[in-house]
Wavefront OBJ file of the C-alpha trace (Angstrom):
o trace
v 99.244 57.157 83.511
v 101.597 57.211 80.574
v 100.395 58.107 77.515
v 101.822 57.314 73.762
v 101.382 59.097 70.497
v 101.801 57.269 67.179
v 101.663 59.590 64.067
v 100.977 58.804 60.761
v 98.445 56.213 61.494
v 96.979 56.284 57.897
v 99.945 54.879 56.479
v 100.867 50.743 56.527
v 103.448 51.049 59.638
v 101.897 53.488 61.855
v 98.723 51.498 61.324
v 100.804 48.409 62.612
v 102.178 50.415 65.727
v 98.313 51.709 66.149
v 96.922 48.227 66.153
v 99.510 47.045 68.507
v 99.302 49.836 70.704
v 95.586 48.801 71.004
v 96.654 45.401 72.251
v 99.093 46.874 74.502
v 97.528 49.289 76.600
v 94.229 50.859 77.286
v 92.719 52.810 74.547
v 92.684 55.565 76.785
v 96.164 56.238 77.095
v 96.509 56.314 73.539
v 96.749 59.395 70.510
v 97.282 58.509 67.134
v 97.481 61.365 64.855
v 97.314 61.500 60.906
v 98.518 64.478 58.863
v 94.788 64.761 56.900
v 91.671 63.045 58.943
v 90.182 62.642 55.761
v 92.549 60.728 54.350
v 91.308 58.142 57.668
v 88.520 55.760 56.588
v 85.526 56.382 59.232
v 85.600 52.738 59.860
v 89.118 52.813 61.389
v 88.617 56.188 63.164
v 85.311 54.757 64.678
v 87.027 51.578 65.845
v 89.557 53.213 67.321
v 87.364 55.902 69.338
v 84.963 53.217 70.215
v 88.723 51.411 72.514
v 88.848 54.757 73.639
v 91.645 56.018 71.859
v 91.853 59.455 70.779
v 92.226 60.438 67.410
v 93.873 63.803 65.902
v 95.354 65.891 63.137
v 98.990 66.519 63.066
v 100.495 67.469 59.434
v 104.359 67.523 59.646
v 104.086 71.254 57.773
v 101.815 72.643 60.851
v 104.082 73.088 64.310
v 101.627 75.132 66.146
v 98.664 71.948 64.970
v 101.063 69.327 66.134
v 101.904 70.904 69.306
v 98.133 71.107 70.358
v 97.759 67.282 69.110
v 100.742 65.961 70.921
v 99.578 67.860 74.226
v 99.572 65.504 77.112
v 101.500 62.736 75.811
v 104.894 61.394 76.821
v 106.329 58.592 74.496
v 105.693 59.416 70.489
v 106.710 57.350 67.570
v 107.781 59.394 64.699
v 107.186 57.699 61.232
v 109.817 59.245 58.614
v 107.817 61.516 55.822
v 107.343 59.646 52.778
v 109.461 63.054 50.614
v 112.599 63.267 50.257
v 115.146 66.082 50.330
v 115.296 69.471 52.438
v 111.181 69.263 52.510
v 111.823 66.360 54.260
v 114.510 67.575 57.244
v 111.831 70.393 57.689
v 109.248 68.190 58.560
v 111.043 66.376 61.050
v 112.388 69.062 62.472
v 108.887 70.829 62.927
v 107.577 67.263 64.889
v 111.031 67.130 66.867
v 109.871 71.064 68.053
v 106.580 70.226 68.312
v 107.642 67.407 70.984
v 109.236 69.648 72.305
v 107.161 72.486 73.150
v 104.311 69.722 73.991
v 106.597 68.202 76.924
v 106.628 64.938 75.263
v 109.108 62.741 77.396
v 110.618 60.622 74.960
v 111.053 59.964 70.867
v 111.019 57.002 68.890
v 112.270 57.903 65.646
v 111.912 55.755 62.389
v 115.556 56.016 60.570
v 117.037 54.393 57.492
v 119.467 51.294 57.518
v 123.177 52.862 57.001
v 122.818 56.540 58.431
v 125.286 56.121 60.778
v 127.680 53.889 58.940
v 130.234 55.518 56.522
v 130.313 54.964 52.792
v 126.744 54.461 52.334
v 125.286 57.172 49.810
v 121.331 55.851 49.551
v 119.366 59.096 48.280
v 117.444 58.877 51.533
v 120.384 58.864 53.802
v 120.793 62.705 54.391
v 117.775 63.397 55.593
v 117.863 60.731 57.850
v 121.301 61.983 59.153
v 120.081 65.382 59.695
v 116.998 64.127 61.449
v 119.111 61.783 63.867
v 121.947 64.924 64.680
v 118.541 67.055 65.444
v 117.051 64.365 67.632
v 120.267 63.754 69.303
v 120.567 67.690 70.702
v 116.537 68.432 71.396
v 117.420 67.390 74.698
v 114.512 64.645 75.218
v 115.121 61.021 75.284
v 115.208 58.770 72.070
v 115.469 55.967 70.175
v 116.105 55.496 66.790
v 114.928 52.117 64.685
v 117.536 51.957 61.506
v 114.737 49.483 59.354
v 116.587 47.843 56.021
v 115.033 47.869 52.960
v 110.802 46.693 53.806
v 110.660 43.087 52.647
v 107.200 44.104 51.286
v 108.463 46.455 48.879
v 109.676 42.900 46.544
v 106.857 40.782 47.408
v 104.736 44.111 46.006
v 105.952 46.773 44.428
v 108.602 44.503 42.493
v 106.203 42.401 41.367
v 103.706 45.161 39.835
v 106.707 46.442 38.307
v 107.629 42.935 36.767
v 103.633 42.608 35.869
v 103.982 46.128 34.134
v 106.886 45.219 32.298
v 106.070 41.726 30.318
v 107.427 40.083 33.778
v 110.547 41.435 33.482
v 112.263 41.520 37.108
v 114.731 44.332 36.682
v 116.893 45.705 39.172
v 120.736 47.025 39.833
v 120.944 44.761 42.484
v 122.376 42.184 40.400
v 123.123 39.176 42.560
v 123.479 41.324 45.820
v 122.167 39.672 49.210
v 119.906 41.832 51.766
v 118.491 41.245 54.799
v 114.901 43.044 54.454
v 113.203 43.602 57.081
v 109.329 42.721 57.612
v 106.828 45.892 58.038
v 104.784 43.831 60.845
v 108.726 43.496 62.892
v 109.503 47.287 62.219
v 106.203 47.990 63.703
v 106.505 45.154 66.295
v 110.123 46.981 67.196
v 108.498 50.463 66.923
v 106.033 49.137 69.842
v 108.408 47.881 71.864
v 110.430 51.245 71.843
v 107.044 53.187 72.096
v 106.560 50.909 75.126
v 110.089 51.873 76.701
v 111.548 48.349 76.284
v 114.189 49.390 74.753
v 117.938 51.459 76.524
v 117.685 55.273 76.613
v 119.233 57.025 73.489
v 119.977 53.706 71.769
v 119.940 52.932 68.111
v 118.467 49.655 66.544
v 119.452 48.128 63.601
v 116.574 46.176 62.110
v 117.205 43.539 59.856
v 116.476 39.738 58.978
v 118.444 37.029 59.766
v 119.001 35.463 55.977
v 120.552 37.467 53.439
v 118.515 36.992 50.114
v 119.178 38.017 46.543
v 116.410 38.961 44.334
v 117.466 36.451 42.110
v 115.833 34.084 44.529
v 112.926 36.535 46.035
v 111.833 36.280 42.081
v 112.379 32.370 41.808
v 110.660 31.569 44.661
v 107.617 34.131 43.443
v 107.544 32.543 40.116
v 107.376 28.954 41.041
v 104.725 29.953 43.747
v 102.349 31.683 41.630
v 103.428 29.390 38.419
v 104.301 33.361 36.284
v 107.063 33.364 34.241
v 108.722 36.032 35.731
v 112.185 36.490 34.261
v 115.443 38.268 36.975
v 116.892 40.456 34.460
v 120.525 42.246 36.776
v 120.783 45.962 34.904
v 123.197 48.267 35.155
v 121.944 51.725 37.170
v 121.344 53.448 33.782
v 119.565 50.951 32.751
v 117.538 50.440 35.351
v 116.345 54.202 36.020
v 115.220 54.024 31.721
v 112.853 50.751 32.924
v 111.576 52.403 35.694
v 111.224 55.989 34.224
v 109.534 53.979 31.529
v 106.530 52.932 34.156
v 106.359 56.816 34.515
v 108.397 56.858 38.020
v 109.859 60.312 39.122
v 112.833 61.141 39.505
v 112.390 62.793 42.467
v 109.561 62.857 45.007
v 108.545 66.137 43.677
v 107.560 64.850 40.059
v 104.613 64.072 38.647
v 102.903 61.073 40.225
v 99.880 61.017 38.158
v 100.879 57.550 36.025
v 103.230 56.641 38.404
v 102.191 52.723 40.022
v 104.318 53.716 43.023
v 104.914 56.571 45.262
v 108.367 56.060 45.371
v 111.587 58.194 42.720
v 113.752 56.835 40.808
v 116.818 58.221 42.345
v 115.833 56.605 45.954
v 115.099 53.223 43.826
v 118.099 53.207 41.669
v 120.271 54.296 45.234
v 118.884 51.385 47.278
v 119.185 49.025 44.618
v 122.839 49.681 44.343
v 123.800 49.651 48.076
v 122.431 46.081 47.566
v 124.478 44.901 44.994
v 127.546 46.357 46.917
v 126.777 43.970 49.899
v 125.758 46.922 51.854
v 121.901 45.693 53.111
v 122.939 42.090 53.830
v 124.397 42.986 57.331
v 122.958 41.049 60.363
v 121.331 42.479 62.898
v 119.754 40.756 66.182
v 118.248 43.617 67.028
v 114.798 42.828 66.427
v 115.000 39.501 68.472
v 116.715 41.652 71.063
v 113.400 44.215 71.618
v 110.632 41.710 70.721
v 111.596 38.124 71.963
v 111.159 36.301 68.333
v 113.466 36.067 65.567
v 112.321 38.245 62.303
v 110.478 37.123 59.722
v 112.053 35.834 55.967
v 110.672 36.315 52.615
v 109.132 32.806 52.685
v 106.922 33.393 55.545
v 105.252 36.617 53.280
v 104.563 34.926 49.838
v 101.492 32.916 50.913
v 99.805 36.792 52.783
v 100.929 38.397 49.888
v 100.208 35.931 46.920
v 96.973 38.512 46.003
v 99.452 41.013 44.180
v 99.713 38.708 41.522
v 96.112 36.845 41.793
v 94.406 40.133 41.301
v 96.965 41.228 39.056
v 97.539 44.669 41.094
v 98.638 47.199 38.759
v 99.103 50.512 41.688
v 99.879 50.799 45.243
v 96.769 52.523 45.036
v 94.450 49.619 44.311
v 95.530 47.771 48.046
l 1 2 3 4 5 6 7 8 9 10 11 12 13 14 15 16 17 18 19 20 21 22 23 24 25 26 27 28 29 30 31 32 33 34 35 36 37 38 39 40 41 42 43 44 45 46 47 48 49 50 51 52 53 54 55 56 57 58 59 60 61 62 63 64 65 66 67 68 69 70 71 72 73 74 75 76 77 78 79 80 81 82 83 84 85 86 87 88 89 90 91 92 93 94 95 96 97 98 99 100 101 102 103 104 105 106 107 108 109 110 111 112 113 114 115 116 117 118 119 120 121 122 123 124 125 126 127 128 129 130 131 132 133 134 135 136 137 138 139 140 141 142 143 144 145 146 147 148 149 150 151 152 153 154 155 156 157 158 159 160 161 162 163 164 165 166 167 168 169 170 171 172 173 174 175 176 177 178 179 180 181 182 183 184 185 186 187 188 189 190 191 192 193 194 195 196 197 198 199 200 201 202 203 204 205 206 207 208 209 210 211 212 213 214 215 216 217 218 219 220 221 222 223 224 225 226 227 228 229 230 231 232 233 234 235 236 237 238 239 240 241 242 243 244 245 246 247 248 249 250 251 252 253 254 255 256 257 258 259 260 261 262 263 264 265 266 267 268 269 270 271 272 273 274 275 276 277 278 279 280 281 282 283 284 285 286 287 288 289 290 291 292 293 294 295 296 297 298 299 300 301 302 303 304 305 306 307 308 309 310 311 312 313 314 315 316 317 318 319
């Protein structure tokens, strides 16, 4: 009997993986781990005992508590830290030993769009590098999902920012096109990977299929929920002052206390800008390729995520 390990099951993605896990495969032959149980509401760790599954501690910062908590598993998924910088490579270094020592069989390994393609400089990108070279020489099998930019980053967080902001719509992405990628296809991807339906020590690129500017993902969100929000293209100066004016951190070790998002400027104001070069409106059909159905576009999301704006969400924290 094969079992499967998701971590960071507290989180939006791993949640997705955990839930279709659950639909997968018997409860029984399933560990999700979170890096603080009490972060877990009891109703979700109930539910998920109650199918059988088995549910554990495993803090990135603890190899010797991971290695007991990945202990008779063979296929993990590995959501990315949410950090950034040398903190970060640590981490994912400790889970890739961890797997290691705990005889885990094979690695699926959440990865940013771009870290193996030359000239892209996104903050994130170096950790993600030096995560993939570590993966690569562990010596256990692996795949690694390369997710674009989350579509649900623009039908949330860019609207509470716009909302913040007198409905200004600012970003450095000017009139650059992406292909974002939907969290419930990253986690539909994730599962088929956990599931070994994907080729030994491949890489997937996961995007959409219909590059998008945010010119339009903020037209078709004002005429939807009738809010005058107003696309304002800035430069990358200008754009760290409006989001450093919302009391966002530079870096993901500043202080998050006002902050509506747990995200840094310097990872914001990077992404944006790989956007406006062209860089996040490749194609991929990668996501057809592992699942069997063509990704999702930012029209299918603004009806399931209309309630940002309805209840006026001010905080990541309030979902």
């Amino acid at each position: 009997m094969v079992r499967y390990i998701v971590t960071g099951c507290d989180g939006q993605l791993a949640g997705r993986v955990a839930t279709n896990m659950l639909n997968a495969v018997p409860g029984n032959q399933l560990i999700f781990t979170c890096p603080d149980l009490a972060r877990l509401s009891n109703e979700k760790r109930e539910a998920w005992g109650k199918q059988g599954a088995s549910v554990k501690e495993a803090n990135y910062d603890n190899k010797e508590g991971m290695i007991e908590a990945f202990s008779g598993g063979d296929r993990i998924y590995i959501v990315s830290s949410i950090i950034n910088g040398p903190k970060r490579v640590q981490q994912h270094k400790n889970v890739i030993d961890a797997c290691v020592a705990a005889k885990v069989k094979h690695i699926t390994y959440t990865s940013f769009f771009g870290a193996n393609r030359e000239g892209y400089n996104q903050y994130v990108l170096p950790d993600h590098r030096a995560t993939e070279a570590y993966l690569k020489k562990c010596g256990l099998e692996y795949n690694i999902m390369r997710n674009n930019l989350y579509m649900e980053n623009y039908l949330i967080v860019s609207v509470i920012l716009a909302m913040l902001s007198k409905n200004v719509w600012g970003t450095n992405a000017r009139e650059g096109k992406a292909t974002y990628i939907a969290k419930d296809d990253s986690a539909r991807c994730a599962t088929a990977l956990l599931l070994g339906k994907g080729e030994p020590n491949r890489d997937y690129d996961l995007t959409s299929l219909t590059p998008i500017t945010q010119r339009e993902i903020c037209g078709l969100i004002a005429e939807k929920s009738g809010i005058d929000f107003k696309f304002v293209p800035m430069n990358d100066e200008e754009f760290e002052a409006y989001l450093k004016a919302l009391h966002i951190p530079t870096t993901t070790d500043g202080d998050y206390s006002k902050s509506p998002v747990p995200f840094c400027t310097k990872d914001m104001v990077t992404n944006e800008g790989g956007i406006a070069t062209g860089q996040m409106g490749v194609i991929s059909h990668d996501v057809e390729k592992l699942t069997g159905k063509k990704p999702l576009e930012v029209k299918d999301l603004l009806e399931p995520y209309s309630f940002v704006w309805k209840k006026k969400i001010k905080n990541l924290n309030e979902l």
